[in-house]
C-alpha positions in Angstrom: 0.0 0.0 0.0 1.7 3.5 -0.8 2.0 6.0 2.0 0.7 8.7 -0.5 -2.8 9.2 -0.9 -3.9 9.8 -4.8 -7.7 11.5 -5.6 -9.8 13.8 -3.4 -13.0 15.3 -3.0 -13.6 16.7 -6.8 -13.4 21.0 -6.4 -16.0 22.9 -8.0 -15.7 24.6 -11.2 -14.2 28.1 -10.4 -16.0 31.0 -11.8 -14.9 32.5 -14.7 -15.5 36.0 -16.2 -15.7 36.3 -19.6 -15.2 39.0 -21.5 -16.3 39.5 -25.5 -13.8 38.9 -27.7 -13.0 42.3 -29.5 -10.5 43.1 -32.5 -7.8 45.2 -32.0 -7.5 48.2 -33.3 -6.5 48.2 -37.0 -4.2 50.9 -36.4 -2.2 48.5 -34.4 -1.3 46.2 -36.5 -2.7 43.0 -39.1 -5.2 41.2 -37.5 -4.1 37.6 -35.6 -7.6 36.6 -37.2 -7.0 37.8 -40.1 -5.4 35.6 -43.3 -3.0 38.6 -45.2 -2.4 37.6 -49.1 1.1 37.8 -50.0 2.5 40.1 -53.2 4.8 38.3 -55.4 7.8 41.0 -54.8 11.4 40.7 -53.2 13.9 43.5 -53.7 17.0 45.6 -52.2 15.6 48.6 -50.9 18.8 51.0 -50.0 22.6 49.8 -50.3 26.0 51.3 -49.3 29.3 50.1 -48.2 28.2 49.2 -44.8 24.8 48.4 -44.9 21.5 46.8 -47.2 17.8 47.4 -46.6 15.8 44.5 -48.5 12.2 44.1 -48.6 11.7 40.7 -48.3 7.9 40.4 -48.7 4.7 42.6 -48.9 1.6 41.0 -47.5 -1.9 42.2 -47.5 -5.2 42.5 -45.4 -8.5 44.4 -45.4 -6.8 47.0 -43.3 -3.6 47.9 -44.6 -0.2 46.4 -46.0 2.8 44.9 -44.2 6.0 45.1 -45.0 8.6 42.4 -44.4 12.2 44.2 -44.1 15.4 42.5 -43.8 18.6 44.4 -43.4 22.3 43.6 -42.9 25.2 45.4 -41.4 29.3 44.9 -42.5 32.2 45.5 -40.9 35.4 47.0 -42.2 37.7 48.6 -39.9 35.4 48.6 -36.7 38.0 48.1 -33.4 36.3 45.2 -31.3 34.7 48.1 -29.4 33.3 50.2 -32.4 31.7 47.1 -34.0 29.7 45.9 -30.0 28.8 49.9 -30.5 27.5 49.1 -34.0 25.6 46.5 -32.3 23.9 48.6 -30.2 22.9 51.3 -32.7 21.6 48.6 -35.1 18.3 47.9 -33.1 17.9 51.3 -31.7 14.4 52.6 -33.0 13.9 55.9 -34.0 11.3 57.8 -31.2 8.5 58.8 -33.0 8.8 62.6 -33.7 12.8 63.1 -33.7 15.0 62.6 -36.7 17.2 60.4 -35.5 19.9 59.9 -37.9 21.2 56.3 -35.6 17.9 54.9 -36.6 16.2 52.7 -39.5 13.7 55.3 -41.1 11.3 54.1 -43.9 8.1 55.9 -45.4 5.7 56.3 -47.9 4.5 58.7 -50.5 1.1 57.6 -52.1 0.1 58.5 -55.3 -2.8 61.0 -53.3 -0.1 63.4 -52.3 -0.3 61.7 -48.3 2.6 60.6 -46.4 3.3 58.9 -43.4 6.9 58.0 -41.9 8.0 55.6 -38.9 8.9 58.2 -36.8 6.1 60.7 -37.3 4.4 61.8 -34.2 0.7 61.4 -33.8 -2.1 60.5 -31.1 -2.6 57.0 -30.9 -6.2 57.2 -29.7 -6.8 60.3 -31.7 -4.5 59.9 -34.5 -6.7 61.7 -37.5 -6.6 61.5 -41.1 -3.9 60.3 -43.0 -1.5 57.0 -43.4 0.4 55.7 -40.8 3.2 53.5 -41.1 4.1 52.0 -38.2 6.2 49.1 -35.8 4.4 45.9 -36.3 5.5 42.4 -34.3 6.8 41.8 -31.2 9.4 43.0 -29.2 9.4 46.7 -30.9 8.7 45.1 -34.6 12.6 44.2 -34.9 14.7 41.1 -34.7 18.3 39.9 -35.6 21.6 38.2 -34.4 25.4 39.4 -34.7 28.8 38.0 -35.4 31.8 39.6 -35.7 32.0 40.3 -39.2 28.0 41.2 -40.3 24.7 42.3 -37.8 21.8 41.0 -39.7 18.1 41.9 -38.7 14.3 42.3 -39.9 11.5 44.2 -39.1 8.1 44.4 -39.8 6.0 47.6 -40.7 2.5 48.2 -41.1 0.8 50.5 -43.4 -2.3 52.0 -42.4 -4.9 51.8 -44.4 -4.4 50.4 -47.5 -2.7 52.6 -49.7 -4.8 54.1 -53.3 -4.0 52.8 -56.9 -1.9 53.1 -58.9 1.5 53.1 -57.5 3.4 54.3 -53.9 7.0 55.1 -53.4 8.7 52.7 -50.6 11.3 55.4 -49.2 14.9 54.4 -46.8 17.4 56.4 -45.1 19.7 55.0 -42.2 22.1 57.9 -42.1 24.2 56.7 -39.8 25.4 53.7 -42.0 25.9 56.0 -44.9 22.0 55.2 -46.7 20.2 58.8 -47.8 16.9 58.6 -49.0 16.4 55.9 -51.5 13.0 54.9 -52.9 11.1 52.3 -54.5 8.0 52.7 -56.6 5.3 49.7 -55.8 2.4 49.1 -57.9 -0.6 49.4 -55.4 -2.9 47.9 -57.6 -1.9 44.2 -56.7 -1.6 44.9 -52.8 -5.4 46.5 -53.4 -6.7 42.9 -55.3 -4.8 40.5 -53.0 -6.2 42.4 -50.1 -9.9 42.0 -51.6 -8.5 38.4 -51.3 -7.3 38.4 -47.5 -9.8 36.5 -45.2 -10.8 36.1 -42.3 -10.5 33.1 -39.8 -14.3 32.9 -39.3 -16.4 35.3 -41.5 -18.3 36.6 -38.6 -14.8 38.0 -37.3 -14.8 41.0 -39.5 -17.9 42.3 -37.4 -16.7 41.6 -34.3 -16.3 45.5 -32.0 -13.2 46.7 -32.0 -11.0 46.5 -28.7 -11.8 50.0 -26.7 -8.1 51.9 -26.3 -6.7 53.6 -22.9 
């Protein structure tokens, strides 16, 4: 016979308070419910001697675009001490509202005459009319790993909302590692029919209320 005893009384069910299940905010970010159609397009962005901005993949949903950015980081002459500072600076982001010329920067010009930029400055409960393009996916939207000869990373940005036919200019600048303003022209009429084509997880989901913001 063992000395422990196995079983018990069976505990009643505890409550539980459950709470509607809301959508976040499409400002935020794609939808986890949401299925995004990819757009058949891979292409370097923004190049110099020390550092390449590629977009590895555009992906669309009923609420906006994302982009898929993957970017690397070379070393030259760096002492051991310049290249750990290199490290740093890589997966700094750029605090909305400042130029900061250390940082990633990436925007778009739509073929309306609107803008939006990474590091614009706006309300996030009240953030009016226009695009915004901002940090999608976790931990700040970035991601990467370092040696001692290359820093590779990616990032993921959201475009909100969809942006209008016919075309959009993808623009890059990382200052700091030598990149000025280089630009891409998309064509915005395939991310428009392959978001017509992004569904949801259940139909009923794209009626769902939205999640209320503090």
């Amino acid at each position: 016979m063992s000395f422990f005893t196995f079983g018990g009384p069976e505990l009643p069910e505890p409550e539980e308070a459950r709470e509607p299940y809301r959508r976040q905010p499409p400002l935020w970010g794609p939808s986890p419910d949401e299925v995004g159609r990819p757009i058949p397009t891979s292409f370097v962005l923004a190049r110099s001697d020390a550092a390449a901005v590629a977009v590895q993949a555009i992906r669309a949903y009923s609420t906006g675009c994302l982009f898929e950015i993957a970017w690397t980081i070379r070393r030259t002459d760096e002492t051991a001490s310049q290249w750990q500072q290199m490290h740093e600076i890589a997966f700094r982001h750029a605090p909305a509202g400042r130029d900061d010329s250390d940082s990633l920067l990436l925007g778009v010009a739509l073929s309306d005459g609107t803008t939006a930029r990474t590091n614009d400055r706006f309300d996030w409960r009240e953030p009016g009319p226009g695009p915004r393009l901002v940090n999608s996916g976790g931990s700040g939207g970035s991601g990467g790993s370092g040696s001692t000869e290359r820093i590779h990373g990616t990032a993921q940005r959201w475009l909100h909302p969809l942006p209008p036919a016919p075309t959009m200019d993808l623009i890059c600048a990382w200052p700091r590692f030598g990149i000025d303003d280089s630009r891409r022209t998309i064509d915005t009429t395939s991310v428009l029919e392959a978001a017509a084509n992004a569904h949801w997880l259940w139909p009923e989901d794209a009626e769902l209320p939205l999640t209320e913001e503090t």
